[in-house]
N, C-alpha and C positions, 0 to 999 in steps of 0.2 A: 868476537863477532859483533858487530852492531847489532842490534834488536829491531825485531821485525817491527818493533811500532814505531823508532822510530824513523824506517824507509818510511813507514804510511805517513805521519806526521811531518816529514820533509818533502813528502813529494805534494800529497792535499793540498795542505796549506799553501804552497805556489803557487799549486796548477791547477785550481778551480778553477778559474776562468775561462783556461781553454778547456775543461770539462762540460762548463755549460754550453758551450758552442758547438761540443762536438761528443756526444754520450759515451763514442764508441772507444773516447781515451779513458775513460772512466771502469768499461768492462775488460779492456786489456789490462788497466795496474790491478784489478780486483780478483784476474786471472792469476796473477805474479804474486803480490804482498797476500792479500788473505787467504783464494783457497793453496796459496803456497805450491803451485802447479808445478814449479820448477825444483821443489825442495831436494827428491831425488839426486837430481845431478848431484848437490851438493852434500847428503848426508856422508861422514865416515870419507870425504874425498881428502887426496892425494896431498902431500904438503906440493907446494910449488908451481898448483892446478893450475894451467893455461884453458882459460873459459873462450870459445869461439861463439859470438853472439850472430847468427845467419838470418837479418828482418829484424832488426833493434827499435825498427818504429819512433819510439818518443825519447829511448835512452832507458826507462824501468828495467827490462831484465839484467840489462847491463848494470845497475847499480846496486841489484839486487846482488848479482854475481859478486863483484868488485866489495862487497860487503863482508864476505866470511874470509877469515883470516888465512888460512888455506887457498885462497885460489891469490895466485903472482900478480898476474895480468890477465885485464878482458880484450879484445877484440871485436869491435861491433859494426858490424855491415851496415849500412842503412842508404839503397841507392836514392828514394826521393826526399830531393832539397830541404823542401820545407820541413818537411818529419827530423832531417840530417840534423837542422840549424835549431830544431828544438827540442832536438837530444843532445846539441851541445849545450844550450842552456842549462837541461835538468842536470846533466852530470855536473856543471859550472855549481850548480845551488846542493848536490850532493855533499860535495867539499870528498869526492872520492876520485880527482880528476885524474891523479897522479897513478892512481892503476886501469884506467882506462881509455884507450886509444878509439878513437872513433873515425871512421871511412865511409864517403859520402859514396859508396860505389855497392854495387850487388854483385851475390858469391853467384857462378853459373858454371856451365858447362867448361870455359875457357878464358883465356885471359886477352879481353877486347874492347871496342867501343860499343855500349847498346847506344842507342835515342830511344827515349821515354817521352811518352805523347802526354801525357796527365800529371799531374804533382802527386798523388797517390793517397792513399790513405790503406783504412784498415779494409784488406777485400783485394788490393791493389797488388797484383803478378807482377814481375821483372820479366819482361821480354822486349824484344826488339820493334821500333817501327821503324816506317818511313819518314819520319819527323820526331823531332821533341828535343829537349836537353839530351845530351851530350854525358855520358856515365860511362866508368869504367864498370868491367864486368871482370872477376876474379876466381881462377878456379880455385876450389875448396886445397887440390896439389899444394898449389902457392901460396894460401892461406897458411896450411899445415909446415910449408917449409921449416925446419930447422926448430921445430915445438915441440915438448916432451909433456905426459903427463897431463893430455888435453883432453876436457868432455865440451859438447856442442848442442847445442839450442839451434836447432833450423823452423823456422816459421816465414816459407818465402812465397805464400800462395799459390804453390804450383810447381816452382821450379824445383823443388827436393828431390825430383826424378834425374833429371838432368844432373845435377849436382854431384849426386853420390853414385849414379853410373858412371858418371867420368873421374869419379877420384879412385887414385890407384892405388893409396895408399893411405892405412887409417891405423898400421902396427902404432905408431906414438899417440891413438885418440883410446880412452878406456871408457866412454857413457856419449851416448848421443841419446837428445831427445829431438824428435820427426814430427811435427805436425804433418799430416799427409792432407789433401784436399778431393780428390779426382780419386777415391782408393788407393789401398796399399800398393798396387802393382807389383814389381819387380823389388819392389824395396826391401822387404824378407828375406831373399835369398840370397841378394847381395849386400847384405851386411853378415849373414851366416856362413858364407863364403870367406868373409874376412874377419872370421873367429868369433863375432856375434853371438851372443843368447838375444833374443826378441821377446818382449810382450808385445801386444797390440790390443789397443783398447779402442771401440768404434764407437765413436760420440754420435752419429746419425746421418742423417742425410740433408745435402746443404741442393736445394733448387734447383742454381747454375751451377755446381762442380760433382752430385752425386757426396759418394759417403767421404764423410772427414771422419778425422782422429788421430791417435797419437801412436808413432812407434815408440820403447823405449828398449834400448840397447845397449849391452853392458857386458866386459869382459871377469 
């Protein structure tokens, strides 16, 4: 497995620049590389792990993923543009391209056209307007097609509800990790439903969505 300093040292080193520009790329990789928020997924995983990256943002968890020798292939969502084209870069300067695929489109309820009004950033929801760029929307179903052996990272500011009440089938996924936004809702019980153990850990209360935090879920 590559070593966790040096993802930190390949990614810094590059992407300072657009860190000073923008702090909040900075508190996402320090989410990922240091306090290691995503390690779970990865401890003790599955040889041949198919990692689903749901809100891939800059390209970091995906390279984190694509990093331990155990997982095959990543998959990473990322519907706005500009974020898209700058997780193509970091995977580009990763030198870890060949195991992972990147999709300028966001995972939702079904498989359709959104319009996105904004270029997005971190805080930025996947849903529909009456204007904007032009993005496919992909159900989680058709993400999972024909994958064995898959754990998932969803962070889609919001749309996690939508998401996995419309996916019908999670028997080939063994670990999800949920960033929840708006409360847990309905998300407990249908993942326990579909053979889930749960934790849930409540990191606080966010202004405009009420309480965030993290499901994690695990066969």
């Amino acid at each position: 497995m590559v070593e966790i300093k040096e993802i930190v040292s390949i990614t810094l080193q590059k992407l300072i620049p657009s860190y000073k520009r923008n702090l909040g790329k900075a508190v996402a990789l320090h989410g990922i590389v240091i306090e290691q928020r995503f390690a779970w997924l990865l401890k003790n995983s599955r040889k041949n792990t198919i990692a689903i990256d749901i809100g891939a943002y800059i390209g970091d968890t995906a390279i984190y993923f694509a990093s331990f020798d155990n997982v095959k292939k990543v998959y990473a969502y990322e519907p706005y543009p500009s974020l898209y084209e700058t997780a193509l870069k970091n995977v580009g300067i990763s030198k870890l391209s060949n195991k992972i695929r990147l999709f300028n489109a966001g995972v939702g309820e079904s498989d359709r056209i959104y319009n996105l009004k904004n270029n997005g950033d971190i805080g930025s929801e996947f849903k529909d307007s009456n204007s904007g760029a032009a993005i496919r929307s992909i159900s989680l179903n058709t993400v999972l097609k024909g994958k064995k052996n898959v754990i998932i990272k969803s962070n889609s500011e919001g749309s996690e509800y939508k998401i996995f009440t419309h996916a019908s089938n999670l028997k080939n996924v063994y670990r999800i990790h949920i960033a929840y936004h708006y409360g847990v809702q309905k998300l407990p019980e249908i993942l326990r439903s579909k053979g889930f153990k749960i934790r849930i850990w409540k990191e606080g209360t966010d202004v405009s969505k009420g309480e965030v935090g993290t499901i994690y879920a695990w066969r």
